[in-house]
C-alpha positions in Angstrom: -3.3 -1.3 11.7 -1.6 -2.8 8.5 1.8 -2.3 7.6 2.8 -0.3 4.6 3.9 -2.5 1.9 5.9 -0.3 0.3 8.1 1.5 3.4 7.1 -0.9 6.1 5.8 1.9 8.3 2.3 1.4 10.0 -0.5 2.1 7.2 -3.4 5.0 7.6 -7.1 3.6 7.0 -7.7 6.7 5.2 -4.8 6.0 2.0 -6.0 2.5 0.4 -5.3 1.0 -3.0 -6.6 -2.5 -3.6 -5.2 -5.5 -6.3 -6.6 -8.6 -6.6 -9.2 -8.0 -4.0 -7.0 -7.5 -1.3 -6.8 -3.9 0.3 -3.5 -2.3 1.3 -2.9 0.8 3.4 -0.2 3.5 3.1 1.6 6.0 5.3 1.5 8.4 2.8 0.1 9.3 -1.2 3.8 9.0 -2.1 3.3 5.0 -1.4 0.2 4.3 -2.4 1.7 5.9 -5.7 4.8 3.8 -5.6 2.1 0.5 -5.4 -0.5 1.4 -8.2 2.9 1.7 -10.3 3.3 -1.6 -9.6 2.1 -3.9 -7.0 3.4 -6.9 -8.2 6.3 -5.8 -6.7 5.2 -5.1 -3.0 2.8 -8.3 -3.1 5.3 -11.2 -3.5 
């Protein structure tokens, strides 16, 4: 399982954004939030 990029927790298959192709996964809506906001951020 992927790591959260935004809290570092382990990610859940079923909360998903993508950017630039790439899929991320979140613990939580709160983080996937925090990402869409600004991924640029949580993708360096």
């Amino acid at each position: 399982m992927a790591t959260d990029p935004v809290c570092g927790m382990k990610g859940n298959k079923d909360i998903e954004s993508e950017y630039k192709g790439k899929k991320y996964y979140f613990c939580c809506e709160h983080c996937r939030e925090e990402f869409d906001k600004n991924p640029v951020k949580y993708t360096r």
